[in-house]
C-alpha positions in Angstrom: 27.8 32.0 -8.5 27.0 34.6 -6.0 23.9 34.2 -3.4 22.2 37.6 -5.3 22.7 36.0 -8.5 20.8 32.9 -7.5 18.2 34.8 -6.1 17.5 37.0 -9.0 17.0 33.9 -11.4 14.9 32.8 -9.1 13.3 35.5 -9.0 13.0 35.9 -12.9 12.1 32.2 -13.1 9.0 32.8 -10.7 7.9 35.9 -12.5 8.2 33.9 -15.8 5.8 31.5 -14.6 3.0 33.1 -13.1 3.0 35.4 -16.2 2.6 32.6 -18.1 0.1 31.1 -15.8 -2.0 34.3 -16.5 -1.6 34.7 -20.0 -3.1 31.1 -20.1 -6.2 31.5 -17.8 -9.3 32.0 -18.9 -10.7 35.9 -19.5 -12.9 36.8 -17.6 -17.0 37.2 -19.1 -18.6 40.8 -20.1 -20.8 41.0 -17.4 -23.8 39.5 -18.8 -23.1 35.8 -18.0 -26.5 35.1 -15.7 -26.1 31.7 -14.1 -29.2 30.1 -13.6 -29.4 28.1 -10.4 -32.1 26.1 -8.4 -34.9 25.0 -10.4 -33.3 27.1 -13.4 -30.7 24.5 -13.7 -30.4 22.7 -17.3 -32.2 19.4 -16.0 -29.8 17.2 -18.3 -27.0 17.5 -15.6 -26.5 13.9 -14.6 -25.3 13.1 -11.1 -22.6 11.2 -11.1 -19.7 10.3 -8.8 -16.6 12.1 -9.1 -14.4 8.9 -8.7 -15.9 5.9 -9.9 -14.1 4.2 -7.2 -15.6 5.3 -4.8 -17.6 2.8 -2.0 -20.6 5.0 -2.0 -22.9 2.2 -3.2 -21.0 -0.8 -1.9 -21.6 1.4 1.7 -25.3 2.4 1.4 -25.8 -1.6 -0.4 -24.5 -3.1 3.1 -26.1 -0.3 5.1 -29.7 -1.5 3.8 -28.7 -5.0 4.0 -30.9 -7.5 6.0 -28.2 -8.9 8.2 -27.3 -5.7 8.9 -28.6 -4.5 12.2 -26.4 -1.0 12.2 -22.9 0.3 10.6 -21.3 3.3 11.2 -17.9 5.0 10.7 -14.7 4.5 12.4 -11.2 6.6 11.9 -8.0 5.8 13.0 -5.4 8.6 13.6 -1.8 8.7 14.9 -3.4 9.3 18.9 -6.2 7.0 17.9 -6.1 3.3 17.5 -8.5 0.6 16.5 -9.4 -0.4 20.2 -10.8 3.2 21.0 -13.2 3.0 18.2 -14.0 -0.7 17.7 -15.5 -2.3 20.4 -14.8 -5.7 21.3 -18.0 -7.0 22.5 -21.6 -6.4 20.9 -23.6 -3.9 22.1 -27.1 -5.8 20.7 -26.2 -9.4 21.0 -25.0 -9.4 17.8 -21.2 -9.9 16.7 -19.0 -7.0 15.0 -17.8 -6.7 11.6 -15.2 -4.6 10.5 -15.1 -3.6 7.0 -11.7 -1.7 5.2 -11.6 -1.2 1.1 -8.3 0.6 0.7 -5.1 0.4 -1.6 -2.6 -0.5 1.1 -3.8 -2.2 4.0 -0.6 -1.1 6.3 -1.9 -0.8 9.5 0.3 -0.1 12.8 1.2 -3.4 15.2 -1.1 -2.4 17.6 -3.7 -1.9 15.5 -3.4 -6.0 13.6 -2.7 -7.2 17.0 -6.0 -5.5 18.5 -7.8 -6.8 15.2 -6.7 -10.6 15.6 -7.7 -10.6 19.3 -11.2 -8.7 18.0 -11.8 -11.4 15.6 -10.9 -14.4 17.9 -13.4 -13.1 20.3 -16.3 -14.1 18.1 -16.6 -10.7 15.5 -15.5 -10.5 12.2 -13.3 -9.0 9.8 -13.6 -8.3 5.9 -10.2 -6.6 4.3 -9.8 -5.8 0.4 -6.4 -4.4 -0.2 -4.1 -4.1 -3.2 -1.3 -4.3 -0.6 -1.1 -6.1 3.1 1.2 -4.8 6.0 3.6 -7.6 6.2 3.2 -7.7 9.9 -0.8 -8.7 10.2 0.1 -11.2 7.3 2.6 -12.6 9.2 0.3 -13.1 12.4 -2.5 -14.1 10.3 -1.2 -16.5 7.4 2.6 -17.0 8.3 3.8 -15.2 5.2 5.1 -11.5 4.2 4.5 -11.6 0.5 1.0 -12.9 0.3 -0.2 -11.4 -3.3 1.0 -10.9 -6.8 0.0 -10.0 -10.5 -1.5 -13.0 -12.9 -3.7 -10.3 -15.0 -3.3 -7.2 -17.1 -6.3 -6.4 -18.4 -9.3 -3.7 -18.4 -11.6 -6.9 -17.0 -11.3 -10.1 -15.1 -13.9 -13.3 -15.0 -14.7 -14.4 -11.5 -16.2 -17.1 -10.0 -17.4 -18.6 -6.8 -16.1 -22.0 -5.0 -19.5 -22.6 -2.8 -21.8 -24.7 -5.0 -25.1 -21.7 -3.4 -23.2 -19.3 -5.0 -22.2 -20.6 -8.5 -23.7 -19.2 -11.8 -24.3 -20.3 -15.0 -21.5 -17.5 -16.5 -18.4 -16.0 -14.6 -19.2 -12.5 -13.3 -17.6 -9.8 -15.5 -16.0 -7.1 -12.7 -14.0 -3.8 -14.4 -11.0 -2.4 -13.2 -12.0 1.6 -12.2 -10.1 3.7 -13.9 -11.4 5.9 -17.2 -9.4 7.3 -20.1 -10.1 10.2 -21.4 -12.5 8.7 -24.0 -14.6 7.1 -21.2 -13.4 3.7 -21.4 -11.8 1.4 -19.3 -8.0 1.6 -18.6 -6.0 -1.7 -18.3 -4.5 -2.5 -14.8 -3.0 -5.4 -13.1 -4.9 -7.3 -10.9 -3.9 -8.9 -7.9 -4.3 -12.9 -6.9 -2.9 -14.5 -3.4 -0.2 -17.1 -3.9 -0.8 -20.1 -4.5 1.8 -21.4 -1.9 0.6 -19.6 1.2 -3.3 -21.3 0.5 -3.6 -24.1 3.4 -5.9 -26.5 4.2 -7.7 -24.5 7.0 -8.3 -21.6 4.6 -11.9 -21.6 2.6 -11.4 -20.3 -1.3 -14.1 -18.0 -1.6 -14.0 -16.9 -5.0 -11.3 -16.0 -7.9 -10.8 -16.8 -11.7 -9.8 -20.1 -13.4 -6.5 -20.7 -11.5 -6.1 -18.1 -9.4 -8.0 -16.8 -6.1 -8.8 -13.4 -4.7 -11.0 -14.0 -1.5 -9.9 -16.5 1.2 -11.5 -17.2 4.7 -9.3 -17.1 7.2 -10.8 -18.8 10.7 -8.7 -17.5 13.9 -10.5 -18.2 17.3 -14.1 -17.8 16.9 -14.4 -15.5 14.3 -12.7 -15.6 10.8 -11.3 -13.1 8.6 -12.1 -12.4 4.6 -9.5 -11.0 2.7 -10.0 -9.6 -0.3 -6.8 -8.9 -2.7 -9.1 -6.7 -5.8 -10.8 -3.7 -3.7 -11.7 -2.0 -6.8 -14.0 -5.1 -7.5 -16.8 -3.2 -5.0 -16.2 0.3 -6.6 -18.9 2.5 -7.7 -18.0 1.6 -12.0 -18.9 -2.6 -10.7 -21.4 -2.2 -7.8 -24.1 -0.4 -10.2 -23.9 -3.0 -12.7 -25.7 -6.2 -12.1 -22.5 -8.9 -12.1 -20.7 -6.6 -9.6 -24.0 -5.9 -7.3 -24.1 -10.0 -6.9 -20.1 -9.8 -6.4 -20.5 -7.7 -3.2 -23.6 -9.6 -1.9 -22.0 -13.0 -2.5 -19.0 -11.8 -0.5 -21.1 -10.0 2.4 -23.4 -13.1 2.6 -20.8 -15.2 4.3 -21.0 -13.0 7.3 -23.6 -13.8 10.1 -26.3 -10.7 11.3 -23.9 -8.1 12.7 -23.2 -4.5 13.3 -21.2 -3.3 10.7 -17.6 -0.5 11.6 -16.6 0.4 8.2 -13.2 2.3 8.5 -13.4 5.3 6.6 -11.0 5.9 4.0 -10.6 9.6 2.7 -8.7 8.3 -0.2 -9.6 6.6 -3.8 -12.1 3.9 -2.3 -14.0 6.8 -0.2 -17.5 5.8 1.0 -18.3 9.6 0.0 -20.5 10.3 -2.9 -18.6 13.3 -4.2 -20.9 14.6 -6.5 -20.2 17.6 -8.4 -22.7 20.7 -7.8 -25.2 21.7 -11.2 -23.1 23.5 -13.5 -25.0 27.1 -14.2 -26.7 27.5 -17.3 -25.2 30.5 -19.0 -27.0 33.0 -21.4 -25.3 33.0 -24.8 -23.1 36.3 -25.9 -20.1 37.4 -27.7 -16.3 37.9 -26.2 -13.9 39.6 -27.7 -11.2 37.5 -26.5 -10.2 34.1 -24.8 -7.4 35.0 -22.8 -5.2 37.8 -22.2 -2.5 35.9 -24.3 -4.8 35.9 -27.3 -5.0 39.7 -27.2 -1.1 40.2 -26.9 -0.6 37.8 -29.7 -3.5 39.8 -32.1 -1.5 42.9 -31.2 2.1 43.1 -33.0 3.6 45.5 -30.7 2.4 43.5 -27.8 3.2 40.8 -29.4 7.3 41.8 -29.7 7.5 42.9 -26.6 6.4 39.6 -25.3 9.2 38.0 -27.3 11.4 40.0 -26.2 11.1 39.6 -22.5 11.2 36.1 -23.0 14.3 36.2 -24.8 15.7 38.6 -22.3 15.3 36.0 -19.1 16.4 33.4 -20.9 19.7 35.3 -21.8 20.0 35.9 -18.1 19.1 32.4 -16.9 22.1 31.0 -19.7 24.7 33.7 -18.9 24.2 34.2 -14.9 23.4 30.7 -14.5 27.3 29.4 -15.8 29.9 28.2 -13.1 32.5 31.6 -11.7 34.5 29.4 -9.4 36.9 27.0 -10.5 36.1 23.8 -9.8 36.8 22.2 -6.3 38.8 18.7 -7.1 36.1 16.1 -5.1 37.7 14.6 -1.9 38.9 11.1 -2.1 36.6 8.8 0.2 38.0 7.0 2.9 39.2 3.7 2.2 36.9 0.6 3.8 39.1 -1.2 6.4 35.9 -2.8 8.4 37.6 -6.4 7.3 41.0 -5.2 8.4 39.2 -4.0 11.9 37.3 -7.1 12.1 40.8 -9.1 11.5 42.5 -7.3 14.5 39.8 -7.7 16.6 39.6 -11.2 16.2 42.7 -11.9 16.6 43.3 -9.9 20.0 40.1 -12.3 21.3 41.6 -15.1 20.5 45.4 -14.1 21.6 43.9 -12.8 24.9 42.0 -16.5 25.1 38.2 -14.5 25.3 36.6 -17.0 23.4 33.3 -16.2 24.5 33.7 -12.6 23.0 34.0 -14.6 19.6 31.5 -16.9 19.9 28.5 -13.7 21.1 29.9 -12.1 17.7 29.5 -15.4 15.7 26.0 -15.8 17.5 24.8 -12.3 16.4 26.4 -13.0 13.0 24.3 -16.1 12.8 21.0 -14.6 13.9 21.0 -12.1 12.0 21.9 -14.3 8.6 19.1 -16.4 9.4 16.6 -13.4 10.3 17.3 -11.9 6.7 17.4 -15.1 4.5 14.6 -17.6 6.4 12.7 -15.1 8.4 13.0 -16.9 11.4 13.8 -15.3 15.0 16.5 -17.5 16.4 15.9 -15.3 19.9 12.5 -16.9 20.6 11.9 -20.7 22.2 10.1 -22.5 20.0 10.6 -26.1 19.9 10.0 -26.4 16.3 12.6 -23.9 15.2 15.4 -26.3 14.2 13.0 -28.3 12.2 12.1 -25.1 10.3 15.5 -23.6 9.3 16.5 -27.3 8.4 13.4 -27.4 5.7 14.2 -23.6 4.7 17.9 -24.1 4.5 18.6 -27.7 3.2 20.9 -28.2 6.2 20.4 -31.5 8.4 18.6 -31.0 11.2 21.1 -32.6 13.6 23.7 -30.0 12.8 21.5 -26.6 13.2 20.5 -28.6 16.8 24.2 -29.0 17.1 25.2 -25.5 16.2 22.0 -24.1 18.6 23.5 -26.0 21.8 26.8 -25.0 21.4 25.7 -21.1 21.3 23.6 -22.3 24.2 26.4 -24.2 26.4 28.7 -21.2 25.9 26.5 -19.0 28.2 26.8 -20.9 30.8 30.5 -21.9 30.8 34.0 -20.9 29.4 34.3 -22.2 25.9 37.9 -23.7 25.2 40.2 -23.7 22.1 39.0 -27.0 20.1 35.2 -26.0 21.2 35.6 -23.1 19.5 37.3 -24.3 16.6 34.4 -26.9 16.2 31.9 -24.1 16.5 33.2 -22.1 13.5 33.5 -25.7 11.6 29.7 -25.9 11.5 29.1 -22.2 10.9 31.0 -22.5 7.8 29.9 -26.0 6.6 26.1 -24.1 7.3 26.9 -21.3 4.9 28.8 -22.6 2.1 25.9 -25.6 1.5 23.2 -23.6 3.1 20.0 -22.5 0.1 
C-alpha cells in the first residue's frame, strides 16, 4: 500500500471520529438557561471529595493533633531529593516525622539511603504503600518481596497487638473504591510475610493471622510501615473505626514536627471538591444532540448511512495488501555454545588457566546473585555461612570453592588445580536448591 493511501484512511478514519464525537455531544441550550450562582445556589449540593481516597482528613486529623507541634509539605522531583527538603535535625527540639501514603513506595537509592540515616539520627518515619522499592526493603528488613495478598474482599477486620490499644470488637476499615451504585468494590488487600517478621520488629496491628503495620527500630529512631494505605483514606477516616485506626497508628510516635510527602496521585492530601453545580431555570429543547436531529430527518438520516458506508468501503478495499508478500528472513542460527567451546579450548591449549577460572568466577557470581541474592564481590565474613543455608551445599566446600577463586589471583593456577576447581563448581550446581 502506497504512503497516500495510508494517509487518506487515516485521514477518513479521523474525520469518522470527531464526526461521531459531535453527533454525540450534548446540544447546546436556547439561550435562556440562567445559572444561578453564589447564594442562588440550590443549597442541597453536598460537598464531597472527589476521590474518596483522598488523605484530606487523615492530613488536617494529624495537622490538629496534640503531638503535633507543625507539618508541612515536602516534594521530591528528578533535581530534588529527600535531603534538600527534609532536614535532618529539629528545628524546635523536637524530632522529625516523615509521613508518605502512596500506592508504590519506589523511591530512588539516594533518597532510602538519606531516609535510613534520617531515621537513625533520632526522627521518625511512617510509610503505607501497596508496593515497596525493593532496594529500601532490602536495607531495612533484608528482604525484596516483603508483602502479599491473604484478602479479597470489600472489608477487612483489624486489630491491635498493644494491650492500650485493644477493643472490645475488631475495627471494620473499607477498601476505597465505589461502583457505580455507590457501594463498595472488592479489592485485594495486602499483608507482610510472615517469614520476613523478626524478633526485633513490634506487630503493631493486622487481622487474625496476618499483620499490616510493623515497627521497625534502626539507630535511634524506628520506622512504621504500613502495607493497606487505603486504610487512612477519606471513605475510613470519617467513620468512627477508621478515625481510631489512624490515631492508634499516629500515637506511637513521640511530639514531632510532621513532613508529609505530597502525593498528587490517588492518596492526595487535596480536598478536591467539586464547585456548586448551577441551578438552571426549566424550559423546552427541541433536540438532544445534533445526531437526534439527523436521525428524525430521513434525508439526513440516508445520507448519514451513506457516508458511513462509503469509508468503510474505502477502509476494506484501500486497506488490502498490493505487494506480494516478502518471504521473512531466516534468523541466524545460535552458536554462543559453539563460541564458548572454541574459546575454552584455545585457553586451555594455550595453558591460560587463569582466563578460565575469571570466566568460571564471573559465571559463579552471577548464578548466585540471581538465585540467593547474595553479592559474592563484598567481604563479609558471614557470606559462606549464608549461601550454605540458601543453597543446601556444605559449608566447607563453598569456603573451598571461595579460596580457590581467591588463590588464583595471586598465583598461576596449574592443570589438576583447575580441574579440581571445576569439580566443585559442578558438584555445587547439580545438588545445589
Amino acid at each position: 500500500m502506497s504512503k497516500r493511501n495510508k494517509y487518506l484512511i487515516l485521514i477518513g478514519v479521523g474525520l469518522l471520529l470527531i464526526v461521531s464525537l459531535y453527533f454525540f455531544s450534548s446540544g447546546s441550550g436556547s439561550g435562556k438557561d440562567k445559572p444561578v450562582i453564589g447564594n442562588e445556589a440550590d443549597s442541597s449540593v453536598v460537598r464531597k471529595p472527589v476521590n474518596p481516597a483522598g488523605t484530606y482528613l487523615l492530613y488536617n486529623l494529624i495537622k490538629k493533633y496534640s503531638k503535633t507541634k507543625s507539618i508541612q509539605t515536602i516534594q521530591t522531583t528528578s533535581e530534588k531529593y529527600l535531603d534538600d527538603v527534609l532536614p535532618m535535625t529539629d528545628l524546635n527540639g523536637f524530632p522529625n516525622l516523615y509521613v508518605c501514603l502512596v500506592e508504590d513506595f519506589n523511591i530512588k537509592k539516594v533518597d532510602y539511603e538519606y531516609l535510613l540515616d534520617f531515621v537513625s539520627a533520632g526522627n521518625y518515619a511512617m510509610i503505607s504503600a501497596e508496593e515497596f522499592s525493593d532496594g529500601f526493603m532490602r536495607k531495612l528488613i533484608g528482604e525484596k518481596f516483603v508483602t502479599t495478598n491473604y484478602f479479597y474482599d470489600t472489608t477487612l477486620s483489624i486489630h491491635f497487638n498493644h494491650p492500650d490499644f485493644k477493643s472490645k470488637n475488631d475495627l471494620i476499615l473499607y477498601s476505597e473504591g465505589l461502583n457505580l451504585h455507590s457501594k463498595l468494590k472488592y479489592r485485594d488487600f495486602g499483608f507482610f510475610k510472615d517469614e520476613i517478621i523478626t524478633d526485633d520488629m513490634i506487630k503493631i496491628s493486622g487481622s487474625e493471622d496476618h499483620v499490616n503495620c510493623l515497627m521497625v527500630p534502626i539507630g535511634d529512631g524506628f520506622f512504621i510501615v504500613h502495607s493497606q494505605p487505603y486504610d487512612f483514606s477519606n471513605v475510613n477516616v470519617i467513620r468512627q473505626d477508621g478515625k481510631i485506626h489512624a490515631e492508634n497508628i499516629f500515637s506511637h510516635f513521640p511530639y514531632n514536627n510532621v513532613y508529609w510527602h505530597q502525593n498528587f496521585g490517588k492518596y492526595s492530601e487535596y480536598r478536591g471538591i467539586p464547585q456548586p453545580k448551577a441551578k438552571k431555570v426549566p424550559h423546552e429543547i427541541s433536540r438532544s444532540s445534533p445526531l437526534e436531529f439527523i436521525l428524525s430527518n430521513p434525508m439526513l438520516f440516508m445520507a448519514f448511512i451513506l457516508i458511513l458506508i462509503g469509508l468503510g468501503l474505502y477502509v476494506i478495499v484501500f486497506s488490502k495488501r498490493q505487494q506480494r508478500i516478502i518471504p521473512p528472513v531466516e534468523s541466524n542460527n545460535n552458536s554462543s555454545l559453539e563460541f564458548l567451546d572454541v574459546v575454552s579450548k584455545l585457553y586451555y591449549q594455550q595453558k591460560q588457566h587463569n582466563k578460565l577460572v575469571n570466566h568460571m568466577l564471573q559465571i559463579f557470581v552471577t548464578f548466585v546473585r540471581e538465585h540467593y541474592y547474595i553479592n559474592l564481590t563484598t567481604k563479609q565474613p558471614d557470606l559462606p555461612l549464608r549461601l550454605s543455608e540458601k543453597s543446601g551445599i556444605e559449608e566447607t566446600r563453598i569456603k573451598n570453592i571461595i579460596e580457590r577463586f581467591r588463590s588464583a589471583k595471586s598465583k598461576q593456577f596449574s592443570e589438576q588445580e583447575l580441574i579440581d576447581l571445576y569439580v566443585e563448581l559442578e558438584y555445587f550446581y547439580q545438588h545445589c536448591n
